[in-house]
N, C-alpha and C positions, 0 to 999 in steps of 0.2 A: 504494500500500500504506500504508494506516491505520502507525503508529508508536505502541507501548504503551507510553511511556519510566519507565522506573523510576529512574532516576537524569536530573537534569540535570547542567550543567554545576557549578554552583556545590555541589550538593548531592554530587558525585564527587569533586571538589573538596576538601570536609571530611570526604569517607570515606578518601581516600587522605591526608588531614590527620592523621585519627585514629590510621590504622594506622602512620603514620611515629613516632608519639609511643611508641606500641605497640612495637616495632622499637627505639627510644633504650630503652625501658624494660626490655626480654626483653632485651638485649645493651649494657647499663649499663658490664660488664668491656672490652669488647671498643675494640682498637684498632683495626682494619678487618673491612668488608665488604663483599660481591663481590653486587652484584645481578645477577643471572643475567635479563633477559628476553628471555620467547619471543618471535621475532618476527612479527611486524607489533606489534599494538596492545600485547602485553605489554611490546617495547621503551619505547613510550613509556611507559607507566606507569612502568616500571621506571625514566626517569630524572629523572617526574614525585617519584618516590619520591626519587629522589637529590637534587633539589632540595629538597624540605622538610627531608630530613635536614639538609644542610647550616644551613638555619635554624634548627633547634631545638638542634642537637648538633655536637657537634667527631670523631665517628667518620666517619675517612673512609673514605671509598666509592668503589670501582670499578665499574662498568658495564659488562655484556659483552653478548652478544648470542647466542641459542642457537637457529640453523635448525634446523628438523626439519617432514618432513612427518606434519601434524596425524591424518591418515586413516587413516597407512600408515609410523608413525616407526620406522623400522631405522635409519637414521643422523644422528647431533644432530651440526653442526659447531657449533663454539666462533670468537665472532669475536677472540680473545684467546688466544694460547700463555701459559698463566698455574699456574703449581705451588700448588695449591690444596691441599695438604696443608695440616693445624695452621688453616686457612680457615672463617670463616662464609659461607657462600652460602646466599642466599636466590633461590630459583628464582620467577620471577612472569610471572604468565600474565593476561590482561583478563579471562577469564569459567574458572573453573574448572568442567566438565563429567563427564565419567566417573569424572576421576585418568588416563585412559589418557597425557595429554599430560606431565603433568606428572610421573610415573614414569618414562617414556624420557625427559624434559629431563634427568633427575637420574644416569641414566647415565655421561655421561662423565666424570662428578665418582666414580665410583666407582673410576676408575685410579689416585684420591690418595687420600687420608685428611684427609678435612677435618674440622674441629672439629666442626660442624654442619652440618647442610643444613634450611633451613625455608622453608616455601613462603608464597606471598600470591598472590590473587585479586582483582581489585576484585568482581567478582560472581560469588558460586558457589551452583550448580544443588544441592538438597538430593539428587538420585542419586545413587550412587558403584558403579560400576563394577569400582574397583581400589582396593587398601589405602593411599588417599591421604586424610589428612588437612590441610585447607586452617589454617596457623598464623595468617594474617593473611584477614580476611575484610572487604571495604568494604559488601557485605550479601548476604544470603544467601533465593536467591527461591526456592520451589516452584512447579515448575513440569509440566508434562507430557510426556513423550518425544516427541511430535510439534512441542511449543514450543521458540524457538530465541530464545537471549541472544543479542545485539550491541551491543559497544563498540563509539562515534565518537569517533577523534580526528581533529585539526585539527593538521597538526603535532606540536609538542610539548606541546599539551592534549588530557585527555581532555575531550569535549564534551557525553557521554551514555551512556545503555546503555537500550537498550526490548526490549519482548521481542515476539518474532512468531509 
């Protein structure tokens, strides 16, 4: 199977570069923040993201991890018992697509009262589905309903995203 890459490594690289500067910038006041990633590829973004923060900025950062089936999400487990009330969380996902995911990610966060909740994508589909708007974007592809985004990480990089 042919690979369409839209992003490489180095080039995903400085989009999740961008949007961490983005992220210090939109939460300037703030003394912590809770990244929320989805797992698989979301996690690692999500502590790809925790890592530049710490280079550009002194807000620190917690990292959690939020299961949910992608297809069929009735229930999000939290890898974190965390009182997230008064809380910024940012919910992050590798490819934003409907909103369906990332609407039930943001669910169990509704049992507190957090200050904010804002999302990031390194790639999001211009479709929407559900009343989700992507706060942090690494780029934004048109695409076709039968075409499919995929992030590659390597570990704790991401390494690509192409579309098929």
């Amino acid at each position: 199977m042919k690979k369409d890459y839209i992003l490489d490594a180095a080039s995903a690289y400085r989009k999740l570069e961008r949007m961490a500067y983005e992220i210090v910038e939109n939460n300037i006041d703030e003394k912590e923040l809770i990244l929320a990633g989805i797992r698989e590829s979301g996690s690692v973004v999500a502590r790809c993201i925790e890592q530049l923060l710490a280079k550009i900025g002194s807000i620190k950062t917690t990292v959690i991890t939020l299961t949910l089936d992608k297809k069929h999400p009735k229930e999000v487990k939290i890898s974190q018992d965390i009182d997230f009330s008064g809380k910024v969380i940012i919910v992050i996902d590798d490819v934003a697509n409907s909103g369906k995911t990332m609407l039930y990610a943001m669910k169990p966060f509704l049992d507190f009262h957090p200050k904010k909740i804002q999302t990031l994508a390194l790639v999001e589909r211009t479709h929407k589905a559900y009343p989700i708007s992507t706060d942090y974007v690494g780029v934004s592809v048109g695409t076709t309903f039968q075409e499919h985004i995929y992030v590659e990480v390597d570990g704790e990089k991401v390494t690509g995203a192409y579309l098929s």
